[in-house]
TORKOL-4160 file (C-alpha; in steps of 0.2 Angstrom, whole numbers, padded with zeros to 4 digits, m for minus):
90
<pt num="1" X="0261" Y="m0809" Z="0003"/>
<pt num="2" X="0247" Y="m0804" Z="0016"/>
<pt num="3" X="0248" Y="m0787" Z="0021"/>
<pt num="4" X="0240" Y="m0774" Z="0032"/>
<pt num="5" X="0226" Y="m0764" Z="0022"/>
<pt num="6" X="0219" Y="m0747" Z="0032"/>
<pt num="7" X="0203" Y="m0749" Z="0021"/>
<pt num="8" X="0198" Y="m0765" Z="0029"/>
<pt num="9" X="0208" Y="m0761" Z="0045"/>
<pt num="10" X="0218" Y="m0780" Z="0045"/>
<pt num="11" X="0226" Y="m0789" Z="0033"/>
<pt num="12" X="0214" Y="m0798" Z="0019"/>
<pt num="13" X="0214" Y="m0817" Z="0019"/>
<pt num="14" X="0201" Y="m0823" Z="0007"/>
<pt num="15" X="0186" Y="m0814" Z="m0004"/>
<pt num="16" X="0172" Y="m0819" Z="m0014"/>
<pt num="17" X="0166" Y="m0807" Z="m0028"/>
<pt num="18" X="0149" Y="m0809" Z="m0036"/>
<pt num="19" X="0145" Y="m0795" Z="m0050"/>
<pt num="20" X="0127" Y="m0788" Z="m0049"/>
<pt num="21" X="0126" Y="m0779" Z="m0064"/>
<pt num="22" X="0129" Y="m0787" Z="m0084"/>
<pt num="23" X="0132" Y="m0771" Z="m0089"/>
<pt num="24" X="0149" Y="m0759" Z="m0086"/>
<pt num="25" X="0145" Y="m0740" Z="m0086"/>
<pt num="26" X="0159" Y="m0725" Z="m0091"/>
<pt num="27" X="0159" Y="m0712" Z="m0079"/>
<pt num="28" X="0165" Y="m0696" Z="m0087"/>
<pt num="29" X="0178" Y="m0687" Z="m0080"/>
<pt num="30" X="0199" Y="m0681" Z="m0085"/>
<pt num="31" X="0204" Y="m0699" Z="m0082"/>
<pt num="32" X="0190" Y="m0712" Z="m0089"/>
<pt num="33" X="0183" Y="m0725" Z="m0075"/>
<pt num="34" X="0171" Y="m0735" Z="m0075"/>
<pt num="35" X="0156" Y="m0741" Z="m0060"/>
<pt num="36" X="0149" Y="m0757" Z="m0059"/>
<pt num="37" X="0139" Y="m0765" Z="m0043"/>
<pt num="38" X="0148" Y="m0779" Z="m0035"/>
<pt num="39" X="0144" Y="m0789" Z="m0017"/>
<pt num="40" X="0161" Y="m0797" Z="m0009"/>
<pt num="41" X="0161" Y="m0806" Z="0006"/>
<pt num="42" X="0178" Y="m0804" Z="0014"/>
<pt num="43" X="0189" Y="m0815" Z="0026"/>
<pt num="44" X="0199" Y="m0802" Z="0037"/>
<pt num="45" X="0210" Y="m0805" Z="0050"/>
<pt num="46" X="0209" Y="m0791" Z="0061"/>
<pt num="47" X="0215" Y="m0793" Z="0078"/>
<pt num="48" X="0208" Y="m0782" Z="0092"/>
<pt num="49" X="0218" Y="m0777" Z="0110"/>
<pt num="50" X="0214" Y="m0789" Z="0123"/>
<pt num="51" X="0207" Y="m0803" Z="0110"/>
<pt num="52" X="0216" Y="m0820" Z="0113"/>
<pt num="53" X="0226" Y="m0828" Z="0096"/>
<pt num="54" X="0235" Y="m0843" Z="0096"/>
<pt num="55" X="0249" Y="m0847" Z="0088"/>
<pt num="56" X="0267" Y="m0858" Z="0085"/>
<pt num="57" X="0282" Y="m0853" Z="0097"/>
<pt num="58" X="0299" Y="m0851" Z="0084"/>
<pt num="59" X="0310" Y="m0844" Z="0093"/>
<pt num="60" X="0314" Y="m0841" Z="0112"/>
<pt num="61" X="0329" Y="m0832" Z="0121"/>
<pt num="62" X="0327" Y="m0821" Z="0137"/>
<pt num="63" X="0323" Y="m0805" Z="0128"/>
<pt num="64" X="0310" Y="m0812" Z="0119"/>
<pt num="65" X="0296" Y="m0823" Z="0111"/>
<pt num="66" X="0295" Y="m0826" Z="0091"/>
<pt num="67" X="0277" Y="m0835" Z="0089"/>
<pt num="68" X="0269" Y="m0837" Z="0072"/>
<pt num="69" X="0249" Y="m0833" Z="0071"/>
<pt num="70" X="0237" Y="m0843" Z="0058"/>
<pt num="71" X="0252" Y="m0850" Z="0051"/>
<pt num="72" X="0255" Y="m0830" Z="0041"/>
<pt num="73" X="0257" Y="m0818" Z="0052"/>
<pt num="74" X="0274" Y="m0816" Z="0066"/>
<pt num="75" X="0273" Y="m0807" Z="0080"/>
<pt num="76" X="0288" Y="m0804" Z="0093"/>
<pt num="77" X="0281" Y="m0800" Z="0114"/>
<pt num="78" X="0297" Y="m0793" Z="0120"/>
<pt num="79" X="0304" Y="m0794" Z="0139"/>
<pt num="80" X="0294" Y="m0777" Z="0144"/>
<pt num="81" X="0279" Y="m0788" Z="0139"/>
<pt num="82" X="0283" Y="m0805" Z="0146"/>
<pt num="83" X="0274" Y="m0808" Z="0163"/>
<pt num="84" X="0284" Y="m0809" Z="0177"/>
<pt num="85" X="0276" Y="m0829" Z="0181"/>
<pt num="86" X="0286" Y="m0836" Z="0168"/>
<pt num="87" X="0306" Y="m0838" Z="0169"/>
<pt num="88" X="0319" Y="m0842" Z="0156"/>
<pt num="89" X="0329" Y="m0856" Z="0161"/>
<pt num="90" X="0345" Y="m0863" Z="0150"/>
């Protein structure tokens, strides 16, 4: 399950690690770690205010619209948000 990670600032959708060093070093300390060098490339979805998405209506009544964005992510645009150009009609 996708999730939104403050890190990255969106959710993480795909990654591709490549390790640049063959050898792992131990880094001292109370608990041991250890540092390796590393490249990812990183596929985030990370939606920004005003940015245009498109997505799958689910579910519409008068209080609100259910879409479904890249097929993973549900969002919900209530009445406040709904502009005044489109009517509900039973």
């Amino acid at each position: 399950m996708e999730k939104f990670i403050e890190t990255f600032d969106g959710v993480l959708l795909a990654y591709d690690v490549n390790v640049l060093d063959k050898q792992v070093k131990i880094l001292s300390g109370v608990h041991p770690y250890f540092g390796l060098r590393l490249k990812a490339n990183l596929l985030l979805f990370s939606p920004k205010p005003d940015m245009l998405l498109e997505g799958k209506v689910v579910n519409l009544s008068q209080e609100s619209i259910h879409v479904t964005v890249i097929d993973f992510s549900s969002a919900i645009i209530t009445a406040e948000n709904i502009r005044g150009e489109f009517k509900y009609r039973t």
